[in-house]
N, C-alpha and C positions, 0 to 999 in steps of 0.2 A: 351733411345736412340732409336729413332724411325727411322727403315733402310727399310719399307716398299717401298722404291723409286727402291728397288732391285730388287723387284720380277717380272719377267719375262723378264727385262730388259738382253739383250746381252752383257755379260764380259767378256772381255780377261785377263788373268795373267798370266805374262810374270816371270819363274822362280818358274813354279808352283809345280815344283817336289821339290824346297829348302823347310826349315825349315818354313822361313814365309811365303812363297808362300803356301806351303800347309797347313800351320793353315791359313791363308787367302781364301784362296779355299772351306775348310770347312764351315767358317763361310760362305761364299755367296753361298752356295749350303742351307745353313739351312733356310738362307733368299730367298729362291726360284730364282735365279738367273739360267739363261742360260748360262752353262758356258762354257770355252774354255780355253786351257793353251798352251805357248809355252818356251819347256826348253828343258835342255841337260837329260841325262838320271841322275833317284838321285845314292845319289854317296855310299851309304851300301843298306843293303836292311833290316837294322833298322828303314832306315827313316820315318821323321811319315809319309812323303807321302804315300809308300810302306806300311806301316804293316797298315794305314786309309783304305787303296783302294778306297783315295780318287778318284784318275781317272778313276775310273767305272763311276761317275758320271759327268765327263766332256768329253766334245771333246780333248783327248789327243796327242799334239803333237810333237816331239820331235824334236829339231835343236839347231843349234845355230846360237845367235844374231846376231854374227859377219859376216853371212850370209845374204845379202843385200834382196838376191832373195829368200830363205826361208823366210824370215819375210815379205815380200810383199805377199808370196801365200798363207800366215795364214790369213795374212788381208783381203788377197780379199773370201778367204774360206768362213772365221766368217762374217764379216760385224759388228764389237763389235759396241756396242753403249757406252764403258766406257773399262777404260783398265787402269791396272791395274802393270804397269812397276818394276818389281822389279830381274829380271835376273842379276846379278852378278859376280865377283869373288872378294869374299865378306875376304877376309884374309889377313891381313895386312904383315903379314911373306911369305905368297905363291907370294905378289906383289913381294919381294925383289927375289924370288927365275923365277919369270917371269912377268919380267916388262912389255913388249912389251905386250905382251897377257892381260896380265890388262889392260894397255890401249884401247889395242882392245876390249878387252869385253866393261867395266866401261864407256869407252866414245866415242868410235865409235858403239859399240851394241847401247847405247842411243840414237845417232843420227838415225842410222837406225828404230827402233820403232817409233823415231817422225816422221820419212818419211813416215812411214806405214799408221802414223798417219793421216799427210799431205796428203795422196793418197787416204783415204778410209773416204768418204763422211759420212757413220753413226755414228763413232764417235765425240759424243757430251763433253766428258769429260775423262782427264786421271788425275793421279798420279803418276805421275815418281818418284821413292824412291831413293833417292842417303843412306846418313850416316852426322851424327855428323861432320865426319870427314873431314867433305869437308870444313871447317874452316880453314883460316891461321891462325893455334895454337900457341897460346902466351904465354902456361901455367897464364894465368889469372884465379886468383879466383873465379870469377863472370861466367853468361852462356853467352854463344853466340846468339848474335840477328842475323833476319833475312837478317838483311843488312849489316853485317861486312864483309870483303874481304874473298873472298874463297882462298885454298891455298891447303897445305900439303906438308909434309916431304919424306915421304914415296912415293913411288909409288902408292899403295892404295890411300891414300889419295888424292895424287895429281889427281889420274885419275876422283875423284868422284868430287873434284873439276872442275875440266875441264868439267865434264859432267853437272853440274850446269851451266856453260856460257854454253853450248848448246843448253838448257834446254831455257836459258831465250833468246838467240839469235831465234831459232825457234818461241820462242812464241812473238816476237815482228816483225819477219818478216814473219808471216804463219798463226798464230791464234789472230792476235787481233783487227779482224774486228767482228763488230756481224754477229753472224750466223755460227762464226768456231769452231773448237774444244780448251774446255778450258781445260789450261796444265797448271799446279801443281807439285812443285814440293814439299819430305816431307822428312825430315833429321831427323831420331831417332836415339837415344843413344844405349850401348847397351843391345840386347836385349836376354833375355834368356827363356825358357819355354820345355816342354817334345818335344821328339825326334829331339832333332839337336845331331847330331853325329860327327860334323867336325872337322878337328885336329887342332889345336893349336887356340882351345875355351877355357874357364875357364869350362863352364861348366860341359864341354862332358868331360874335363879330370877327373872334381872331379868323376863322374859316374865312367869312367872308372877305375879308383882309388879304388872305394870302392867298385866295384863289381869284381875285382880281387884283393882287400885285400891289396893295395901295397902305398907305400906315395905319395901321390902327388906333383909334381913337380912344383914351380914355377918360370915365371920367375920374374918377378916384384911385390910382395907382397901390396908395399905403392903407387903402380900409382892406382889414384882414377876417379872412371868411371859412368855415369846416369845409373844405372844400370833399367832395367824395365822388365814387365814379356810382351811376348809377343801380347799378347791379347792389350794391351794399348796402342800402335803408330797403330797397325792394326784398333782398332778403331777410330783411328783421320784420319787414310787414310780412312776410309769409309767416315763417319762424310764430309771430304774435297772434298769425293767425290760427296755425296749429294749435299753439298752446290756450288759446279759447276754448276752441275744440273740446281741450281734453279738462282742461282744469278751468271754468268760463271764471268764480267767483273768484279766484288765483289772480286774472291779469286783465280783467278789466277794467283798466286805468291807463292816465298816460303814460307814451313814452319816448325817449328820444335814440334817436339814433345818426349817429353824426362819426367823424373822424377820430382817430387818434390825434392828441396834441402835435404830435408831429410833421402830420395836412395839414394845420391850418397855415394861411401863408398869404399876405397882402395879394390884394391884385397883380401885382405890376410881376411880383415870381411867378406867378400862372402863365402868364405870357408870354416869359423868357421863357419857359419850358417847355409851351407849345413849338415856339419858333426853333429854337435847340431841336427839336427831333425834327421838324421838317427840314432843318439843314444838313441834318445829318442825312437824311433821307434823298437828298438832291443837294449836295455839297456846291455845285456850279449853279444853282441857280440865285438871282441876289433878291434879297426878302428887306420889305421895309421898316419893318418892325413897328414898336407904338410908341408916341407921343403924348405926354400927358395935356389932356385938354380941361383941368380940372377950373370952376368958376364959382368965387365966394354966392352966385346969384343962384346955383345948380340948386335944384330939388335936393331935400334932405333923405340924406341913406344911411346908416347904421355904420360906423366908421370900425366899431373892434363887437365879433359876433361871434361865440363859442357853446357850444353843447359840451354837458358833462353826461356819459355813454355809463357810467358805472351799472345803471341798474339793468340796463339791457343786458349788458356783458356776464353781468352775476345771476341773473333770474331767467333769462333765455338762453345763456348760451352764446347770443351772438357775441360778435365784435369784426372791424373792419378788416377786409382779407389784403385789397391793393395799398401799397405805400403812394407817396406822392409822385413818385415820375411811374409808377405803372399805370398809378391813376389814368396821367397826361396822354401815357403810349397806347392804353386801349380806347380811349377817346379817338387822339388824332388817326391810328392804323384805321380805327372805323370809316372818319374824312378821308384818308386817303386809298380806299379799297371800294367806297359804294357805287361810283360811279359807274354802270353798265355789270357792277356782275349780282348774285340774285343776294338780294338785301336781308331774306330772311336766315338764307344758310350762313351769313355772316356774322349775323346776330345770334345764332345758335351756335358758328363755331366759338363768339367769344364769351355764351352762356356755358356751354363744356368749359372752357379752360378757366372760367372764373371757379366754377363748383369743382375742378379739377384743385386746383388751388385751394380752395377752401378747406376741402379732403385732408389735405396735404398738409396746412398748416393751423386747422382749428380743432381736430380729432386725433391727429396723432402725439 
């Protein structure tokens, strides 16, 4: 994977203190990147933002999207020549509890960064990151292509929807002359990896489950989901981002980026998987495991959710490097290595072995 088009190049990342903002941060900091970030403050002081210190190493600044005139002063600050769109509110349960405010983040924050966009001449290239979920879901068996009707149930969904027709309206009335900024947009499944701490994740609850000894709760065991580790959609947003770069009228469009058929996998096998290596890990210790707490009253969530990765695979190049239990293993080794030792060289040692990997298995 050759991201040498990084280095010294000015990039913004928008949502740099989240989960993938700041494993994304990292990486283009190791790729020599100028960097800059604009987000809300992170929200424990678990996150891997925080215990990284990755923002020693960027321009850090703190606002929010929804803020027309914050997000104009970042732009005119930085002067990005690439940006990197991934600010949020990213929880499908927090939409039902404030809708409005999703919308305001999810698709008026979007509009406002393509303004930013539209107003600040150095930008040559972004990636606007919506979700999966911006699909009108059919529960079909098959993945979603890039051209089937956006939609959604939820508020969540719906708002990331909406921020797709944004997404493509700007870039047909703002950037699709040559010489403008090329905008991309990139739809991953979901994604898991060390320090995301946010509440009603699968993740973060098995963590928090097994590091206070207590059963974990679910709610939907058999909804099945692209499940991926996060290092693999963050390299097709690179990957997409280069190829802007070099060919913009080529890939400015959506795309998706998600698992092999062979990750996707109900809830309830994520779990077993997790627990399985930490037994393996501490064989004497006794672990509770989960209990389904599923309720015909429960908020509605997407029961069968699949990406179809073809066009990423054939037009960029990429495709997914971790199977499903390495997925599991570089997630959990993360939980069980960060406590007390230094977060960032952790994160880097498992950005080498992931592009060690990739080397190994996508180029040769």
């Amino acid at each position: 994977m050759d991201l040498t088009v990084f280095k010294n190049k000015k990039v913004l990342v928008t949502g740099h203190t989240g989960f993938k903002g700041a494993w994304l941060s990292i990486w283009l900091d190791t790729l020599g990147a100028k960097l800059s970030g604009l987000s809300l403050d992170p929200r424990t002081e678990k996150d891997v933002f925080v215990l990284s210190k990755i923002g020693n190493h960027m321009q850090d600044h703190r606002g929010d999207i929804r803020d027309l005139e914050t997000v104009l002063k970042v732009f005119e600050a930085e002067q990005p020549e690439i940006v990197f769109h991934l600010a949020a509110q990213p929880l499908v349960l927090d939409s039902y509890q404030d809708p409005v405010g999703t919308f305001a983040t999810n698709t008026q924050g979007t509009a406002h960064i393509l303004e930013g966009i539209r107003r600040t001449a150095s930008v040559r290239a972004a990636v606007m990151v919506t979700t999966d979920k911006c699909y009108e879901n059919r529960e079909w068996v098959y993945g979603y292509r890039e051209t089937d009707p956006m939609g959604g149930h939820d508020p969540y969904s719906a708002s990331k929807g909406a921020a797709e027709l944004v997404i493509a309206s700007f870039r047909r009335s703002f950037f699709s002359a040559p010489g403008n900024a090329a905008v991309a947009s990139a739809r991953a499944g979901n994604v898991i990896g060390g320090g995301d701490w946010s509440g009603f994740r699968l993740v973060p609850d098995i963590i928090r489950a097994y590091e206070q000894n207590t059963a974990l709760e679910i709610r939907s065991p058999q909804a099945v989901r692209p499940w991926q580790h996060v290092l693999e959609p963050l390299g097709g947003y690179l990957l997409l981002a280069k190829h802007l770069l070099e060919a913009p009228a080529d890939f400015a469009e959506g795309w998706n980026f998600g698992p092999l058929p062979h990750s996707v996998h109900p809830v309830g096998k994520v779990a077993d998987g997790f627990f399985e290596y930490f037994r393996q890990q501490q064989p004497d210790r006794a672990m509770a495991g989960w209990r389904d707490v599923s309720s015909p009253d429960q908020a509605h969530e997407a029961g069968l959710l699949m990406l179809d990765i073809s066009k990423a695979m054939h037009k960029l190049h990429w495709k997914p490097v971790l199977d499903f239990r390495e997925t599991i293993a570089f997630t959990a080794e993360w939980y069980a290595r960060y406590a007390g030792t230094d977060v960032l060289r952790l994160c880097q040692e498992q950005l080498n072995q992931y592009q060690e990997l990739w080397k190994s298995r996508n180029e040769n």
